[in-house]
C-alpha positions as CSV (number, residue, x, y, z in Angstrom):
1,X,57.7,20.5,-13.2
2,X,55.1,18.0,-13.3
3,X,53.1,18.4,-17.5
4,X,49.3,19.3,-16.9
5,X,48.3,16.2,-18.3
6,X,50.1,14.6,-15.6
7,X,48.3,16.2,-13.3
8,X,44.9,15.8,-15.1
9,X,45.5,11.7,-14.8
10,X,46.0,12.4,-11.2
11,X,42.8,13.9,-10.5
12,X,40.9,10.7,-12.7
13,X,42.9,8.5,-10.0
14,X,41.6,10.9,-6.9
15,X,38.0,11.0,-8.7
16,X,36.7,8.1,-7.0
17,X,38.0,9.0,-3.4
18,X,36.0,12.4,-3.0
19,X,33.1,12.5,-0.7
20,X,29.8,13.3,-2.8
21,X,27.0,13.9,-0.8
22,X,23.7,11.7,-1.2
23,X,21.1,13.4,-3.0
24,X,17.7,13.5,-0.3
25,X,14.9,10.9,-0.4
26,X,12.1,12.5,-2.3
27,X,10.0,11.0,0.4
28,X,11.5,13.1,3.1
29,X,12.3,16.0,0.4
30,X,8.6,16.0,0.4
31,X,8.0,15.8,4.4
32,X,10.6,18.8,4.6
33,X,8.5,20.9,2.0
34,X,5.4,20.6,3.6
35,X,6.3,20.8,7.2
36,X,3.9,18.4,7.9
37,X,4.6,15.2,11.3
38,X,3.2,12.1,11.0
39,X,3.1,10.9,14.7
40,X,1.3,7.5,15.9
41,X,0.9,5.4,19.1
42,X,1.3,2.1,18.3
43,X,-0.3,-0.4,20.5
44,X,-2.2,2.3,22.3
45,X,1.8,3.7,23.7
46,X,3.4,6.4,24.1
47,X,5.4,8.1,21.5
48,X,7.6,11.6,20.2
49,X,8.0,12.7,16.9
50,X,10.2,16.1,16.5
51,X,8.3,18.7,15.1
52,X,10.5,21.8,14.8
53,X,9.1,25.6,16.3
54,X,5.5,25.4,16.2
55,X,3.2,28.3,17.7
56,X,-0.2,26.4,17.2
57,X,-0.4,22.6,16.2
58,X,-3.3,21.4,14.8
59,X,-4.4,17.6,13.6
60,X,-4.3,18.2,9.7
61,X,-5.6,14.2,8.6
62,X,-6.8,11.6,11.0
63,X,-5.0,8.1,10.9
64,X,-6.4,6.2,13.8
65,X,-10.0,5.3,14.8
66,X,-9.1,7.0,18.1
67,X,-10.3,10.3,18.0
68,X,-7.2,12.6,18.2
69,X,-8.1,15.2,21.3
70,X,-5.1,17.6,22.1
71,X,-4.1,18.1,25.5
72,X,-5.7,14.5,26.2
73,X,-3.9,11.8,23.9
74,X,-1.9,14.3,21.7
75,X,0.1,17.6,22.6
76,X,3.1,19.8,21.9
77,X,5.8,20.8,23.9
78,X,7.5,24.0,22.6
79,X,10.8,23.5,24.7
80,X,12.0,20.3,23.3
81,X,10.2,20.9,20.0
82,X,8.4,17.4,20.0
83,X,4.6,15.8,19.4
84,X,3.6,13.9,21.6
85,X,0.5,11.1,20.8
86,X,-0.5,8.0,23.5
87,X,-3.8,6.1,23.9
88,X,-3.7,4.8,20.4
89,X,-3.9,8.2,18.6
90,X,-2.3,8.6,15.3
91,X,-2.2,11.7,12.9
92,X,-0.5,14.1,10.6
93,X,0.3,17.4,12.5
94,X,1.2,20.5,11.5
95,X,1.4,24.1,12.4
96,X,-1.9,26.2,12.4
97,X,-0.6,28.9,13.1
98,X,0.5,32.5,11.4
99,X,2.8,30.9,8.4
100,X,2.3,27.2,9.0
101,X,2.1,24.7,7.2
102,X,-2.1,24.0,8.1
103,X,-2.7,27.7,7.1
104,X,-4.3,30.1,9.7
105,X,-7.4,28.9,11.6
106,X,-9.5,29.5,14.3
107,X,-9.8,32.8,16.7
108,X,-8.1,35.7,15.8
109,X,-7.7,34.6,11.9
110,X,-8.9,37.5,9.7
111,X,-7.9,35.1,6.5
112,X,-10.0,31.9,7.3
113,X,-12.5,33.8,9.7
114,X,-13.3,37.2,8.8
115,X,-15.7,37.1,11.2
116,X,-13.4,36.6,14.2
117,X,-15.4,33.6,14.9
118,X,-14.6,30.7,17.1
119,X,-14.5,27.4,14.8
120,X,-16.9,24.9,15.8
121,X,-16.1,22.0,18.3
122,X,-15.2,19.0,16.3
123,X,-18.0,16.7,15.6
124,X,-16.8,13.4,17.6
125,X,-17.4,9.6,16.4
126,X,-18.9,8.5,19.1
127,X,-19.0,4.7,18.1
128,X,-14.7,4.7,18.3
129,X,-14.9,5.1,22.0
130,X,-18.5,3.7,23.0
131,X,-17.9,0.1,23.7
132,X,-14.6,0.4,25.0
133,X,-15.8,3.5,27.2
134,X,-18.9,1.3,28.5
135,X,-17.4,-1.5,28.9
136,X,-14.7,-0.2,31.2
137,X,-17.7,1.9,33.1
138,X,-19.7,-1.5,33.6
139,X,-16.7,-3.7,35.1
140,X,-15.8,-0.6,37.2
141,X,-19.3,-0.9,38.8
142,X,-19.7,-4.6,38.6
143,X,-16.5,-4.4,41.1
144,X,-18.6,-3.2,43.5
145,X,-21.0,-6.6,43.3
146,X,-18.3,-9.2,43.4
147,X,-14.7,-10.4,42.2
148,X,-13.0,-10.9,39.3
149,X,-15.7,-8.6,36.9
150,X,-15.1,-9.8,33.1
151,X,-17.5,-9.0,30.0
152,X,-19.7,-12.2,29.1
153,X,-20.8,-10.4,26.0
154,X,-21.9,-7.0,24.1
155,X,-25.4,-7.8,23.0
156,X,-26.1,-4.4,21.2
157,X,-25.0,-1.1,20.0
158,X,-26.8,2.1,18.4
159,X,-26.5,6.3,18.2
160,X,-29.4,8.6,19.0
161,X,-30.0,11.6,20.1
162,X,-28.6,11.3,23.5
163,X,-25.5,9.3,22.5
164,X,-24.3,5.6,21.8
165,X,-25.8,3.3,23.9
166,X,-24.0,0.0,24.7
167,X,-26.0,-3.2,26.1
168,X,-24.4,-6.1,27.5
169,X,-23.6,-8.5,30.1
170,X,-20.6,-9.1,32.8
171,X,-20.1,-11.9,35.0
172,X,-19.0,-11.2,38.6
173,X,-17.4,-14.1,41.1
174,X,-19.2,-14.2,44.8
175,X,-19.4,-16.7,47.5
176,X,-22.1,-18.9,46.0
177,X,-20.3,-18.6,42.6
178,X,-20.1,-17.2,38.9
179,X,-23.5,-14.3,38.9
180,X,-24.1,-12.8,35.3
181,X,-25.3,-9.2,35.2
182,X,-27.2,-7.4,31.9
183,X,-26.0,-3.3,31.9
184,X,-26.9,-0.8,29.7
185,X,-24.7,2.3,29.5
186,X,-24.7,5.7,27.2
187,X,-21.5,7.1,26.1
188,X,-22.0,10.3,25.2
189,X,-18.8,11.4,24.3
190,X,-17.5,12.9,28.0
191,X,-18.8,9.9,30.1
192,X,-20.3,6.4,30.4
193,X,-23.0,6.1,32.7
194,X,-24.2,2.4,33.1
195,X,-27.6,0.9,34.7
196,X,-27.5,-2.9,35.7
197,X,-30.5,-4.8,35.7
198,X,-32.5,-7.8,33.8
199,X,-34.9,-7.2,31.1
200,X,-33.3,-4.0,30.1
């Protein structure tokens, strides 16, 4: 029979062979805790992040110029679990709904809205979208004038009232060569419509 402090040096030898598991990343710790996704398309791709059971996912911080408009360049699809962003959208997601981690908004919420209100539409930047909206509108058209449509230059921007206005100039290809085109165009958050003309 072996003496217990036989067996007690035994175990010191063993010691270092046992399997102790890593303590967590406070970093993802953290994530875990909050039940927050931090989801981005990088180079305006497409791209998945797993999310877990959500029943209403809401953007919770903003982390791209692009605005972030679900069911457009960000969504969630409840039988796989995932987020999905594309168009250059990037955000932190989480779940709005009953016992998420966003809290409870919008219709049907008697702790945020008493009221049973409808939350207001988010108020969009329309300057993140308005030259690259216009200026896809104007080479669109200019297609229609000659070949090979290209922007020359933008020659100015501004908000009002009506939207954010975008003037510049293409340059179209035709028979008798290079023709260059002034436009103005107002994004106004749905759609770019664009006049061509000089002196505008």
């Amino acid at each position: 029979m072996r003496s217990i402090s036989s067996f007690t040096a035994l175990l010191a030898l063993a010691a270092p062979l046992m399997l102790v598991p890593a303590p967590v990343p406070a970093v993802f710790a953290a994530a875990a805790q909050s039940g927050s996704v931090i989801c981005q398309s990088k180079s305006n791709g497409y791209n998945e992040c797993f999310a877990g059971k959500w029943s209403e996912p809401v953007v919770v911080r903003q982390l791209s110029r692009t605005q972030c408009v679900q069911d457009d360049n960000w969504g969630y699809n409840p039988k796989t679990k995932y987020v999905w962003v594309g168009s250059g959208c990037s955000a932190e997601f989480a779940d709005g709904g009953p016992g998420g981690a966003a809290g409870c908004h919008g219709t049907g919420c008697l702790v945020d809205r008493p009221d049973d209100t409808p939350p207001p539409p988010p108020r969009r930047d329309l300057y993140v979208d308005g030259i690259d909206r216009c200026s896809s509108a104007a080479l669109a058209k200019g297609r229609s004038m000659g070949h090979n449509p290209r922007i020359n230059r933008i020659v100015d921007q501004y908000p009002d009232k009506d939207g954010y206005h975008v003037e510049g100039e293409i340059r179209v290809t035709r028979s008798d060569g290079d023709f260059d085109m002034q436009f103005l165009c107002l994004w106004d958050g749905d759609s770019a419509t664009v006049m061509f003309g000089s002196g505008l």
